[in-house]
ZAKOLPA-234254 format. One record per residue (C-alpha): x, z, y; residue in three letters. Coordinates in nm, 2 decimals, padded with zeros to 4 digits, always signed. Layout:
N
+--------+--------+--------+---------+
|      x |      z |      y | residuo |
+--------+--------+--------+---------+
|      X |      Z |      Y |     ALA |
...
+--------+--------+--------+---------+
This chain:
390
+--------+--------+--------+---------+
|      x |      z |      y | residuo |
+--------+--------+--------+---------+
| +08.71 | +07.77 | +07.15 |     UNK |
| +08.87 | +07.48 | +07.36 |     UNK |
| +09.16 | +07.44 | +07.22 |     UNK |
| +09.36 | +07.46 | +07.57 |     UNK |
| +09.30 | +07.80 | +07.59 |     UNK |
| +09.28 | +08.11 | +07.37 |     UNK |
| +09.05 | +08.42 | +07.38 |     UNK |
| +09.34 | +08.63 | +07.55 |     UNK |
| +09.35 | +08.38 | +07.86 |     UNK |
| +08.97 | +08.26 | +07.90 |     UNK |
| +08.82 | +08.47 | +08.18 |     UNK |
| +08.48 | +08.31 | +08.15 |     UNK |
| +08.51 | +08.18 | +08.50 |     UNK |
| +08.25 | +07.90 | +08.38 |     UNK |
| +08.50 | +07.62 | +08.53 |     UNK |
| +08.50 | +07.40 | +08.25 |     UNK |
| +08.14 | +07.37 | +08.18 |     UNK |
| +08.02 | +07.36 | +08.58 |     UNK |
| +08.26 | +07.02 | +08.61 |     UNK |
| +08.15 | +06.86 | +08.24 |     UNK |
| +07.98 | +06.56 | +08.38 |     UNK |
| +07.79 | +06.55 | +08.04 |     UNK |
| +07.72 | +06.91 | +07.99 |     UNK |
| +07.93 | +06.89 | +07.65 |     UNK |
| +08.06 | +07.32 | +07.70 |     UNK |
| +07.85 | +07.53 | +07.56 |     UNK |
| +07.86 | +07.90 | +07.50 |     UNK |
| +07.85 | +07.99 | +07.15 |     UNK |
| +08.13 | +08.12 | +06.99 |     UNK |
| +08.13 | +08.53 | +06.96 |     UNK |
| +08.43 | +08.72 | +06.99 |     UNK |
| +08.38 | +09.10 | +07.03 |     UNK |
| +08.03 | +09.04 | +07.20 |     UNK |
| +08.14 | +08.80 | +07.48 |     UNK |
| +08.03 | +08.40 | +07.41 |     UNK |
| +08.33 | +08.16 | +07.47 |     UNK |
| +08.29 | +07.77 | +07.58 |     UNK |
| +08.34 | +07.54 | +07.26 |     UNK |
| +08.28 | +07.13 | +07.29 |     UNK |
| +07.98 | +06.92 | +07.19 |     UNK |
| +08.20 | +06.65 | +07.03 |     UNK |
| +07.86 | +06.45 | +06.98 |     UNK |
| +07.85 | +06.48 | +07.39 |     UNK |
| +08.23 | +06.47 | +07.47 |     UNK |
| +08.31 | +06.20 | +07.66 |     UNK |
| +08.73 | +06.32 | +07.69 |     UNK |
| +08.77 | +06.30 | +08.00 |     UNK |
| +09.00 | +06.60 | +07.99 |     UNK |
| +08.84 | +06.77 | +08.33 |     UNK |
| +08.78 | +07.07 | +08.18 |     UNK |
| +09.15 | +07.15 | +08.08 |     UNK |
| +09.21 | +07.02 | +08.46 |     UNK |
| +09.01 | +07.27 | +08.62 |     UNK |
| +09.10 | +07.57 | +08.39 |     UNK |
| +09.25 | +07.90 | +08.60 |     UNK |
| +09.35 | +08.02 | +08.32 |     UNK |
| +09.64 | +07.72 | +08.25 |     UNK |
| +09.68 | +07.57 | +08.61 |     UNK |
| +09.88 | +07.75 | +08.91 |     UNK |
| +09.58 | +07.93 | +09.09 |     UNK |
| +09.75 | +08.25 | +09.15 |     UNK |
| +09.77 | +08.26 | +09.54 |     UNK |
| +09.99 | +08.44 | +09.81 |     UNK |
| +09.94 | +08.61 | +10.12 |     UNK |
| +10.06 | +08.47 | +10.42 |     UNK |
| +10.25 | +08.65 | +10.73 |     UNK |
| +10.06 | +08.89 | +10.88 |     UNK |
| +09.82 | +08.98 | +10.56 |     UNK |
| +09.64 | +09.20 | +10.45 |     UNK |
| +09.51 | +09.39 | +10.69 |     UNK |
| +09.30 | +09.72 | +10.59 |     UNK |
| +09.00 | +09.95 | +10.71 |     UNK |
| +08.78 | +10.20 | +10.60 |     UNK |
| +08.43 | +10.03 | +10.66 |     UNK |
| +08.07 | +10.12 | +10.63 |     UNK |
| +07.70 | +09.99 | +10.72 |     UNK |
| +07.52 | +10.18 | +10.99 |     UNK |
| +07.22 | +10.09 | +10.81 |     UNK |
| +07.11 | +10.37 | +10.63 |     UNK |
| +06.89 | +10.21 | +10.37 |     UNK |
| +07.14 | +09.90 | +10.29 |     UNK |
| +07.40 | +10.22 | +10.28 |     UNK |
| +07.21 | +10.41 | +09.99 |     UNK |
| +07.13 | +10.13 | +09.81 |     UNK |
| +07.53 | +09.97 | +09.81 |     UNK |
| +07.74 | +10.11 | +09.57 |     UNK |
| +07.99 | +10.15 | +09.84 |     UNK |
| +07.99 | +10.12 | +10.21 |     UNK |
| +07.72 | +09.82 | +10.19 |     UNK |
| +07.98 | +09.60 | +10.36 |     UNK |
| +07.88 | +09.28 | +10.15 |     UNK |
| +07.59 | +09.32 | +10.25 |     UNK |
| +07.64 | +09.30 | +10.64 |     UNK |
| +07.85 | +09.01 | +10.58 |     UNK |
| +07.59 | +08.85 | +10.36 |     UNK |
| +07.30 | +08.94 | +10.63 |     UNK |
| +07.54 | +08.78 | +10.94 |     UNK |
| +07.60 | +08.46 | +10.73 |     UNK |
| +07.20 | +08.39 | +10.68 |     UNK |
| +07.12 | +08.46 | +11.04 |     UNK |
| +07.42 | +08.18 | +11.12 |     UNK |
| +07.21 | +07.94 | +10.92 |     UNK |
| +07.46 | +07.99 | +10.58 |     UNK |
| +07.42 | +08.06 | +10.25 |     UNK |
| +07.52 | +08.35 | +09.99 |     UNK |
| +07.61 | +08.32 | +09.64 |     UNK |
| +07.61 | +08.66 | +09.49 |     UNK |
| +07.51 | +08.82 | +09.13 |     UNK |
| +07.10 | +08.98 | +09.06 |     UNK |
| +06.95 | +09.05 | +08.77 |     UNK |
| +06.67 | +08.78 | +08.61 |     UNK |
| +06.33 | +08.93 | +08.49 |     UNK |
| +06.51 | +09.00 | +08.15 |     UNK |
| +06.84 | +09.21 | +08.34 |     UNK |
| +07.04 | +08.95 | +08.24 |     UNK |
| +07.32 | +08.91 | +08.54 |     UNK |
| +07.39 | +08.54 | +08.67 |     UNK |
| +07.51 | +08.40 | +09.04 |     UNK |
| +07.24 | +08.29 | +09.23 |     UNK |
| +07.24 | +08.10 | +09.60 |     UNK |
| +06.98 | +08.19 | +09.84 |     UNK |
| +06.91 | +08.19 | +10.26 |     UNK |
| +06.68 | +08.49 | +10.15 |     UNK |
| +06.73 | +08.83 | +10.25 |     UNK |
| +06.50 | +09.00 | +09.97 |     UNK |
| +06.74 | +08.78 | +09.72 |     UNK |
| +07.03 | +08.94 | +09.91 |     UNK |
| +06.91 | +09.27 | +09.93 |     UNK |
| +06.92 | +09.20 | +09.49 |     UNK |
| +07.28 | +09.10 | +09.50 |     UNK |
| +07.36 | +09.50 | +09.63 |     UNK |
| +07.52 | +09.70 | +09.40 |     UNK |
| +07.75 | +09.69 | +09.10 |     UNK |
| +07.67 | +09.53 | +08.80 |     UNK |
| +07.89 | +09.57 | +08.53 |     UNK |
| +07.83 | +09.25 | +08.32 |     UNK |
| +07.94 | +08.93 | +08.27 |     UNK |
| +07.75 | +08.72 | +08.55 |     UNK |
| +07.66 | +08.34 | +08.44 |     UNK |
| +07.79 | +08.09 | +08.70 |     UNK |
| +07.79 | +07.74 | +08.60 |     UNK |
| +07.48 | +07.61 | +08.81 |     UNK |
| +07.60 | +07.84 | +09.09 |     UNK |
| +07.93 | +07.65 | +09.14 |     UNK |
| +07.73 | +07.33 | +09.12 |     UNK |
| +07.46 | +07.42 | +09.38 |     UNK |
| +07.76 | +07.55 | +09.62 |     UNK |
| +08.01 | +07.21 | +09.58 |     UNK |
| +07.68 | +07.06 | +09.67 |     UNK |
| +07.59 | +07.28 | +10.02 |     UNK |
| +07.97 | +07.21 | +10.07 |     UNK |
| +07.92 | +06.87 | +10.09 |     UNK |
| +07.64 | +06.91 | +10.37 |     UNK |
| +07.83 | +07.12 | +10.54 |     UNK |
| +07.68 | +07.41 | +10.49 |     UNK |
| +07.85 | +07.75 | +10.55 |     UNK |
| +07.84 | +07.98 | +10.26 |     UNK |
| +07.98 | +08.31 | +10.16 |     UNK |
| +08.05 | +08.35 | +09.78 |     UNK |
| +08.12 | +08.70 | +09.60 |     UNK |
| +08.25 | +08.73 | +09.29 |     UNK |
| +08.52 | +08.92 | +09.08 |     UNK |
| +08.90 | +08.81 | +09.11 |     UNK |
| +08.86 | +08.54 | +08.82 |     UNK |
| +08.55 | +08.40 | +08.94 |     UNK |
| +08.70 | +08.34 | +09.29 |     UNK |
| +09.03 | +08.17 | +09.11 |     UNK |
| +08.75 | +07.94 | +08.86 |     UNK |
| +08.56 | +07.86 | +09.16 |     UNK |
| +08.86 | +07.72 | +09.38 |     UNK |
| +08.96 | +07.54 | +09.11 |     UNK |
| +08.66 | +07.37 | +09.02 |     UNK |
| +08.59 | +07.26 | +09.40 |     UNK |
| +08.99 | +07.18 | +09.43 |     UNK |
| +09.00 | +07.24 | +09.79 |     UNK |
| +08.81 | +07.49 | +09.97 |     UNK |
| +08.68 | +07.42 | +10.34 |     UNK |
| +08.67 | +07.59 | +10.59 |     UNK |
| +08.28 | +07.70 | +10.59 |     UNK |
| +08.36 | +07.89 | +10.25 |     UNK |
| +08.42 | +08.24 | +10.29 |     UNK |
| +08.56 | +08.45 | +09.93 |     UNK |
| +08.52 | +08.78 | +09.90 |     UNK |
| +08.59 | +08.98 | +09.58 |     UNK |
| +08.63 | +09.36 | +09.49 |     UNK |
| +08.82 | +09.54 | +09.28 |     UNK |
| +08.78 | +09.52 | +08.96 |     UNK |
| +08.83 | +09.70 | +08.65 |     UNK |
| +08.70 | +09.45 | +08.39 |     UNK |
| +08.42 | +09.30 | +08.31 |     UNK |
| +08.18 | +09.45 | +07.99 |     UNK |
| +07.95 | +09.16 | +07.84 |     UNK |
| +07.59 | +09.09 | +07.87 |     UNK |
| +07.50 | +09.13 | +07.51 |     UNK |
| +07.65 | +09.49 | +07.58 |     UNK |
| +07.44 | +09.54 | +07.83 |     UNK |
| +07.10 | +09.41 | +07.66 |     UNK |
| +07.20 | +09.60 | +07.31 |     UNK |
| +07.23 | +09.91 | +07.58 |     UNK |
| +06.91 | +09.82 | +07.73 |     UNK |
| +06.74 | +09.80 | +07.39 |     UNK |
| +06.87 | +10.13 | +07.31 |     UNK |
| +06.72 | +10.31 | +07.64 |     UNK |
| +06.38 | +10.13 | +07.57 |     UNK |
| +06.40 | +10.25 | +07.23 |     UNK |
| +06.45 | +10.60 | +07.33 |     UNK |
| +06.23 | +10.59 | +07.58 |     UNK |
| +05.94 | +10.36 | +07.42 |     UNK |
| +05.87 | +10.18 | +07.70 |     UNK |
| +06.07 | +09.81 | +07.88 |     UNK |
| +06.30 | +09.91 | +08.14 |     UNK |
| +06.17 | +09.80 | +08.48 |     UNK |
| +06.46 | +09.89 | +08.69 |     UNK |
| +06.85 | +09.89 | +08.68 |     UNK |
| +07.11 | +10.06 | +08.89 |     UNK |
| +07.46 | +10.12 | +08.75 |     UNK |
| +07.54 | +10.35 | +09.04 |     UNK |
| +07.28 | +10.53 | +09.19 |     UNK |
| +07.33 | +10.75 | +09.51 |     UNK |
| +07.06 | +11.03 | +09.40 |     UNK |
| +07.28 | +11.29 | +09.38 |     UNK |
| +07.60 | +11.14 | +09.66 |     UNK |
| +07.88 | +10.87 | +09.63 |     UNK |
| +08.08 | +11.05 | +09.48 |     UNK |
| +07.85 | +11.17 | +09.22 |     UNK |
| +07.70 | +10.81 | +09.10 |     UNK |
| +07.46 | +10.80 | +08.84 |     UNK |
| +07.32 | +10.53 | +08.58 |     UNK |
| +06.95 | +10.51 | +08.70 |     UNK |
| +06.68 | +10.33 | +08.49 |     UNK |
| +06.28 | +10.32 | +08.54 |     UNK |
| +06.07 | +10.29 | +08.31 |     UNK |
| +05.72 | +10.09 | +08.25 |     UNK |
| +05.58 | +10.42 | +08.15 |     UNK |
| +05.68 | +10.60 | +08.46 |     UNK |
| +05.99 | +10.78 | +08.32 |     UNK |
| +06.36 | +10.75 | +08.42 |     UNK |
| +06.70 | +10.79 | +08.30 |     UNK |
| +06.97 | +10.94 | +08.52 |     UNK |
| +07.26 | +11.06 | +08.40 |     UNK |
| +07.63 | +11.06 | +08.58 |     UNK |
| +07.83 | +10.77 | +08.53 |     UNK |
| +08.13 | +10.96 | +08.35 |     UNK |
| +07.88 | +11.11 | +08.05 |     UNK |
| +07.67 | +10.77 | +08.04 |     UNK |
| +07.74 | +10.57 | +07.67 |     UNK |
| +07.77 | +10.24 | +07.89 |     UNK |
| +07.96 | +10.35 | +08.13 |     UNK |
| +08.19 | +10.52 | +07.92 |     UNK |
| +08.25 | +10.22 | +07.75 |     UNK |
| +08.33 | +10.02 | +08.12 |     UNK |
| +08.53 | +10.33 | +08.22 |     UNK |
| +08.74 | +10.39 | +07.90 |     UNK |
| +08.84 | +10.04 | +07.86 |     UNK |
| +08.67 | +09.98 | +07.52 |     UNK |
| +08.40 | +09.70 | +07.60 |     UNK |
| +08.61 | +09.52 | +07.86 |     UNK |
| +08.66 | +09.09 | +07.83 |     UNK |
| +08.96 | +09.00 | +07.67 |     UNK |
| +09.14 | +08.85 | +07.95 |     UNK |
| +09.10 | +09.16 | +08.18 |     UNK |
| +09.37 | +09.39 | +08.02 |     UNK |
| +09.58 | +09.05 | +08.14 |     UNK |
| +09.43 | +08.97 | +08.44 |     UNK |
| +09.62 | +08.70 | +08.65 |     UNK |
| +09.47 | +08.76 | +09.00 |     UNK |
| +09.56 | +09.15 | +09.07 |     UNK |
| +09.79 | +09.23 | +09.40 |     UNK |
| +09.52 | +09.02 | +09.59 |     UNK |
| +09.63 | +08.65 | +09.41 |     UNK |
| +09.28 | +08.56 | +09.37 |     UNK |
| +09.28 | +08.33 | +09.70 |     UNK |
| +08.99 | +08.54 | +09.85 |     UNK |
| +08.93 | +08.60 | +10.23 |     UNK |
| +08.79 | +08.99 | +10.21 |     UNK |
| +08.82 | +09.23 | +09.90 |     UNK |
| +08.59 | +09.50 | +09.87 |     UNK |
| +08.58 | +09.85 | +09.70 |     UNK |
| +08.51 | +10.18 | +09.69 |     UNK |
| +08.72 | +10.36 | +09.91 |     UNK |
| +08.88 | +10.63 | +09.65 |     UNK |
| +09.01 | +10.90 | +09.78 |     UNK |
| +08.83 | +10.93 | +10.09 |     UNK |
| +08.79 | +11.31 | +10.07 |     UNK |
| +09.17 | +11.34 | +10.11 |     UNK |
| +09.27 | +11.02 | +10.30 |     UNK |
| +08.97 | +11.02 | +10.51 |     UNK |
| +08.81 | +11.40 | +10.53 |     UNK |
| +08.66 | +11.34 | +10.86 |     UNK |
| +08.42 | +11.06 | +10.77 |     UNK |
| +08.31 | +11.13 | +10.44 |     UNK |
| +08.03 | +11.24 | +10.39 |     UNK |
| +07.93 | +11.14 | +10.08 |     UNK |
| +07.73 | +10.89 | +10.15 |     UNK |
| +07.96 | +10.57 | +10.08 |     UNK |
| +08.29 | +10.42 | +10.23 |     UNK |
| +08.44 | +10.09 | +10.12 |     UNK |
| +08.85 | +10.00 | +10.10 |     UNK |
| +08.80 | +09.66 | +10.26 |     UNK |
| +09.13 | +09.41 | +10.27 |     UNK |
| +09.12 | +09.10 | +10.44 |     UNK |
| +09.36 | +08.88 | +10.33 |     UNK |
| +09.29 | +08.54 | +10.55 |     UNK |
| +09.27 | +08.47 | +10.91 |     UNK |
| +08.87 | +08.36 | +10.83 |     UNK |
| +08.82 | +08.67 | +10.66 |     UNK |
| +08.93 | +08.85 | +10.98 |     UNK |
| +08.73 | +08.66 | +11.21 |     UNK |
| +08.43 | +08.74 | +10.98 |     UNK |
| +08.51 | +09.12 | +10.96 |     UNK |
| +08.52 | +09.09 | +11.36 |     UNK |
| +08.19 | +08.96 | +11.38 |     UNK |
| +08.04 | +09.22 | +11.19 |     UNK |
| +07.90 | +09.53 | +11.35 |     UNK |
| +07.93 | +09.81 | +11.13 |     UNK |
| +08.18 | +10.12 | +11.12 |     UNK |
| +08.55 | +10.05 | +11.12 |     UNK |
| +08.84 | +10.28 | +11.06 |     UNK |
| +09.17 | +10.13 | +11.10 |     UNK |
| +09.39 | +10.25 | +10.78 |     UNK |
| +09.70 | +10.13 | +10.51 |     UNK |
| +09.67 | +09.95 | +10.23 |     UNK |
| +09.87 | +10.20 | +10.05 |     UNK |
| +09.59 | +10.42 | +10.17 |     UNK |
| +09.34 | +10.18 | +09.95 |     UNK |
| +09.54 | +10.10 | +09.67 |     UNK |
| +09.65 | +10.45 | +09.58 |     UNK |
| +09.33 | +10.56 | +09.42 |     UNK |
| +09.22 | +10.25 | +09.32 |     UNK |
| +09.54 | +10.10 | +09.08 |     UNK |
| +09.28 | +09.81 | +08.97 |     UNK |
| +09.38 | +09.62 | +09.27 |     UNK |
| +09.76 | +09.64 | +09.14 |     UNK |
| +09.73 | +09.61 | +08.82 |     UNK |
| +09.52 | +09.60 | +08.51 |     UNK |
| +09.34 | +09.82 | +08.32 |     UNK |
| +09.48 | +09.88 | +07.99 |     UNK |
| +09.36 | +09.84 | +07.68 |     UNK |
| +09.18 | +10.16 | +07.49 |     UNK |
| +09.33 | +10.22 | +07.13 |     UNK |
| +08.95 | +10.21 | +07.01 |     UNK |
| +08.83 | +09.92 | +07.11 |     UNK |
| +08.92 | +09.73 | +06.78 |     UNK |
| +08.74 | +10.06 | +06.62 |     UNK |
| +08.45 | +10.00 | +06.81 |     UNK |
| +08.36 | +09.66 | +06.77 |     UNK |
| +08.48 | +09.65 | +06.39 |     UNK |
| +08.18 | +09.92 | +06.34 |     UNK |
| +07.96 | +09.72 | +06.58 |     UNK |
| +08.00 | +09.42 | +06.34 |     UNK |
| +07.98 | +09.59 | +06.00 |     UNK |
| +07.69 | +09.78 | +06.16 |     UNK |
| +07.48 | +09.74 | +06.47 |     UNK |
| +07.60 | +09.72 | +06.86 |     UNK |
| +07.35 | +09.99 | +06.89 |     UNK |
| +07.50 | +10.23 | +06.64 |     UNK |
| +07.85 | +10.15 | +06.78 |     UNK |
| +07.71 | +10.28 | +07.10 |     UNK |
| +07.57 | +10.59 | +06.94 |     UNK |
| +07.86 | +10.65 | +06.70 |     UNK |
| +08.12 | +10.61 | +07.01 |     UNK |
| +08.01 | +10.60 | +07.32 |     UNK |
| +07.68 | +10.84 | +07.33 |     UNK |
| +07.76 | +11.21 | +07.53 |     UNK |
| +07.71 | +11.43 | +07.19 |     UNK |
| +07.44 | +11.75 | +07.19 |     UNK |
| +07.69 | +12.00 | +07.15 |     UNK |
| +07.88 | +11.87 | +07.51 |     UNK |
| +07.54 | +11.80 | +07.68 |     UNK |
| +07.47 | +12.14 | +07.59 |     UNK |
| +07.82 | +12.30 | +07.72 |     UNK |
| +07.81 | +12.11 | +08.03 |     UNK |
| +07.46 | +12.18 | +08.16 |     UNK |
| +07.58 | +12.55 | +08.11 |     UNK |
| +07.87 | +12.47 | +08.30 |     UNK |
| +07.68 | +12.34 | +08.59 |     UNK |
| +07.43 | +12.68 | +08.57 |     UNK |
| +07.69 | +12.84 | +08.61 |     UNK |
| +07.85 | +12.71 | +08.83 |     UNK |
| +07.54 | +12.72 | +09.04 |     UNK |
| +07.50 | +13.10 | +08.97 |     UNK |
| +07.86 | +13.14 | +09.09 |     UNK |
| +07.78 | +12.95 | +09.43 |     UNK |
| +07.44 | +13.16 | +09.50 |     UNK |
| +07.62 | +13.49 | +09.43 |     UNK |
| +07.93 | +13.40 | +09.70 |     UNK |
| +07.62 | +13.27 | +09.92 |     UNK |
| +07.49 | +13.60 | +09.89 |     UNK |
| +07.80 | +13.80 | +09.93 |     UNK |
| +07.86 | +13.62 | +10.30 |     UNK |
+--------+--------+--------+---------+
């Protein structure tokens, strides 16, 4: 670990290693299945930038000015970009407006391999890849590098990322310009990619066949009912409610989150972004009227350039409080705390197998499979019997 920083502070913001002008960080100390930055001291040059840059020790916590933030209840009136958000598909109107005014987007995709990185692209296909959640630790090292350098020409570009990611990114660029628009979401934590491949391996296990296609909250069944949704090679899929899915569980609960997240720095909008974006909680009491199950998002603009975005963008707008936001969605206040079984978890994930960690802990058992499908058929016998009696 650098020895600036402990594993209770590192956010994995990828800071240190983007500005190493001798790529001496590299990734390769475990601790509870996320990889931390160590120092080549065969490549090391001590210049000291890295502990110059870090979020985690320097004062990037940022504040609000007058006038800030301002809230709505948003949504895309495209239906397809809509279905396929996990929200309100608001980054992705943003995104779309900022390629056809000749900028760029840095957002998270999967690879071939459904590993999750930050990628920069003009492209809309690319784009239409960075929609949706994806619960995993995104790589972002050459990202940073390829945006300082568009910054330098000039070039406007819209970057998304969680809280700490936005803070590692300001840092590393030292002052941001005005043709750099932030925008984060609200986040509960961040799980790790090797969770997310020993997760993968599982489901490709089970199924016997390579997973083809991955969405951590599908719209199959509504918003408010989001699903894990996973295609298969072999023509078969996996769908299963986010609240009963093993991985999700595991986000959800607070056992396979980073570290730093049960600590996070950057909650109560300090991040320094322009526009924070989420899923607008609550909407079925705040907002009865327009929701229909489809997808709202919270969205918070905390900068004049974030508003003049926001203006530009021609999508449903519902005026609302930020109280109305934050009160079903505490992440944006403060962090989510620590499950009493994490330490259980990953101790058995070490003496064992990640896989049989997952099983053991996270995996829906038979028995409640079994008593919840019976709820639901009842349930469903209930509604046809009223149906019939009106």
């Amino acid at each position: 670990m650098l020895n600036f920083v402990n594993f209770e502070q590192c956010c994995l913001c990828n800071a240190c290693s983007s500005i190493c002008p001798v790529n001496a960080i590299e990734y390769n100390l475990e601790y509870k299945s996320f990889y931390y930055p160590q120092i080549n001291i065969d490549k090391c040059i001590k210049c000291n930038q890295c502990r110059y840059v870090c979020p985690a020790i320097q004062d990037t916590v940022r504040i609000l000015k007058n006038n800030f933030p301002v809230s709505y209840a948003a949504r895309t009136n495209d239906c397809d970009a809509l279905f396929n958000s996990t929200s309100g598909g608001i980054f992705f109107e943003a995104a779309k407006y900022v390629i056809e005014n000749s900028g760029y987007v840095c957002g998270a995709v999967f690879d071939d391999d459904f590993h999750v990185k930050h990628t920069v692209t003009q492209d809309i296909n690319v784009i239409k890849a960075m929609r949706g959640s994806k619960y995993a630790q995104s790589a972002t090292t050459a990202a940073f590098r390829k945006v300082k350098e568009l910054l330098a020409e000039e070039k406007p570009i819209l970057f998304c990322g969680c809280p700490c990611q936005i803070a590692g990114l300001q840092s590393y660029l030292k002052t941001v310009p005005e043709h750099l628009i932030l925008i984060d979401f609200v986040c509960h934590g961040i799980p790790s990619d090797k969770m997310l491949q020993k997760y993968i391996d599982l489901q490709e296990q089970t199924m016997k066949s390579k997973v083809v296609s991955f969405m951590f909250r599908n719209k199959k069944f509504g918003w408010h009912n989001s699903c894990v949704n996973i295609q298969f090679e072999n023509g078969k899929e996996y769908v299963k409610p986010i609240i009963y899915d093993a991985y999700m569980k595991g986000f959800l609960q607070n056992i396979v989150l980073k570290e730093s997240c049960y600590t996070c720095r950057y909650k109560k909008l300090k991040s320094g972004s322009d526009i924070t974006l989420g899923d607008l909680w609550g909407a079925e009491i705040e907002f009865p009227n327009i929701d229909d199950n489809t997808g709202l998002s919270g969205v918070v603009i905390n900068t004049e350039k974030g508003k003049k975005l926001f203006d530009c963008l021609k999508i449903e707008k519902y005026p609302c409080t930020f109280d109305q936001i934050e009160k079903y969605n505490k992440n944006l206040s403060e962090p989510s705390k620590k499950n009493e079984r994490r330490d259980a978890f990953f101790s058995l994930a070490e003496k064992t197998c990640y896989e049989n960690a997952i099983k053991k802990m996270l995996q829906e058992k038979h028995i409640n499979i079994l008593k919840r499908n019976l709820r639901s058929l009842l349930r469903q016998m209930y509604y046809r019997i009223i149906g019939q009696k009106f």
